[in-house]
N, C-alpha and C positions, 0 to 999 in steps of 0.2 A: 271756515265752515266746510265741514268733510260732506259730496256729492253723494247720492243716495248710489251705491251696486258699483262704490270701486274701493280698490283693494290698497291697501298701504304698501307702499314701494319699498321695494328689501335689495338687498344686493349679495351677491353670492361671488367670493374670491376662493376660485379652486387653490387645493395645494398641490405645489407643485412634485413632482414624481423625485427630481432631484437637483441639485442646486449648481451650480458654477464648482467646478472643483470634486465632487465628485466623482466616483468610477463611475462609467457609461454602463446599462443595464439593460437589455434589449430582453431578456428573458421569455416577458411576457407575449414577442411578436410570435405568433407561428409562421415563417418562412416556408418555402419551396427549398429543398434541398439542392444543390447546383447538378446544372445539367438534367433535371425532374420536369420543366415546362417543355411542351413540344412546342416547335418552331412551325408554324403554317408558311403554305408554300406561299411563292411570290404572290400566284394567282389566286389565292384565299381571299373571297368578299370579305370587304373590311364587318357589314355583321358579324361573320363566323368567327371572326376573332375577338371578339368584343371582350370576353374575359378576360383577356390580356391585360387591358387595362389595369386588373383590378389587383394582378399578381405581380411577385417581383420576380425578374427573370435572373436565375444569377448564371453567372457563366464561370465565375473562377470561384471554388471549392475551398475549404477552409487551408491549405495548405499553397492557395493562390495560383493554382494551376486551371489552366482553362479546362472545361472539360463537356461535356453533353452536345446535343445538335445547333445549341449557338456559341460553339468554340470555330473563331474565324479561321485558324491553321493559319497565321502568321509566322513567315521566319523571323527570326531576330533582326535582321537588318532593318525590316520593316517596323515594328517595334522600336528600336531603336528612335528610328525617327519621327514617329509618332511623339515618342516621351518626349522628345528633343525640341517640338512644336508645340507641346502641349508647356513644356517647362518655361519656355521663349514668350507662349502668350500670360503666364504667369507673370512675367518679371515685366512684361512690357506695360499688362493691366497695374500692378503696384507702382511703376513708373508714372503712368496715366493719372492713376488714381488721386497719387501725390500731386500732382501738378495741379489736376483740378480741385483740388482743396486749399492749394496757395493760392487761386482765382487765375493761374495762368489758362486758363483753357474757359471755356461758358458754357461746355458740357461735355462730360466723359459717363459710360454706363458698364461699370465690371461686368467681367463675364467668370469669374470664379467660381469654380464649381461646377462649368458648363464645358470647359476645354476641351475637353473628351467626343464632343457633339462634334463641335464645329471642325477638329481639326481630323477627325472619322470625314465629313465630308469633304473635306478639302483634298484628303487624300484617296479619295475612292473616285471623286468625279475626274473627268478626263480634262484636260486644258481647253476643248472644245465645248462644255458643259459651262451653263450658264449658271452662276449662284446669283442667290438675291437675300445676301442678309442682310439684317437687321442690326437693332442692339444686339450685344454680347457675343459676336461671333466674328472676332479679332483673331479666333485660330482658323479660321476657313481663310482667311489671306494671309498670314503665317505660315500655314503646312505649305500653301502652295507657291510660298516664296515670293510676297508682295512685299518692296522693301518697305522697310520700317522708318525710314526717314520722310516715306513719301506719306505712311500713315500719321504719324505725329506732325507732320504739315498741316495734314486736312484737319486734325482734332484741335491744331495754336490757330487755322485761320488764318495763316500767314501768305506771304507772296509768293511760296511755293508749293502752295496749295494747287493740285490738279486743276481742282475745280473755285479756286479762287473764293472760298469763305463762303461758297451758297449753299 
């Protein structure tokens, strides 16, 4: 018995823009062209920046060069060891990853995608500077050379564990 002032239930399956396989097609986004967003100073109230949110800020220009007011002026050496961190927390997360999907491990959390954050902090903060990560930032003890034997202890739970499985 259909209720008096409701409506019959329908279902709506978007289609989708493109499939698996596919060329990737961004066309339709309007970007910021790189180097185009100005950078607010340190002391900018977080209101006055609010827009930012909303835009993408690009910093390397179609030809992959850094360019506009959020080009850091990195030498290469620096560089260098960035990728080098960033490439280390990569193989060490597919390592992890692997493991926890054979049930050695009772919880691993990727950070893929994110490298780039964590290992920006690890190398900007000074050795006196306190972090406090979280999940996915396995490159912020990486860049800053926390051994990886002692992390894969804490993640197996094992008797060489710092902190002993807690």
């Amino acid at each position: 018995m259909k209720k008096p002032n409701s409506q019959a239930l329908s279902l709506r399956v978007p289609e989708p823009s493109g499939r698996p396989g596919d060329p990737t097609d961004f066309s339709h986004l309007k970007l910021d062209p790189a180097g185009a967003v100005e950078r607010p100073e340190v002391s900018t109230a977080p209101f006055d920046m609010r827009d930012h949110a909303f835009r993408l800020i690009r910093v390397l220009d179609d030809d992959g060069q850094a360019v506009g007011p959020w080009n850091p002026k990195l030498d290469a050496e620096t560089m260098r060891r960035g990728l080098k961190a960033m490439i280390l927390t990569r193989a060490f997360d597919d390592r992890m990853h692997r493991a926890h999907r054979q049930g050695k491990t009772s919880f691993y959390m990727k950070c893929t995608g994110e490298e780039a954050i964590a290992v920006a902090q690890g190398m900007i903060l000074s050795r006196e500077d306190m972090g406090f990560p979280t999940y996915r930032q396995q490159g912020l003890l990486i860049a800053r050379g926390y051994p990886l034997a002692t992390m894969m202890n804490q993640i197996y739970s094992n008797a060489s564990d710092p902190i002993k499985g807690r």
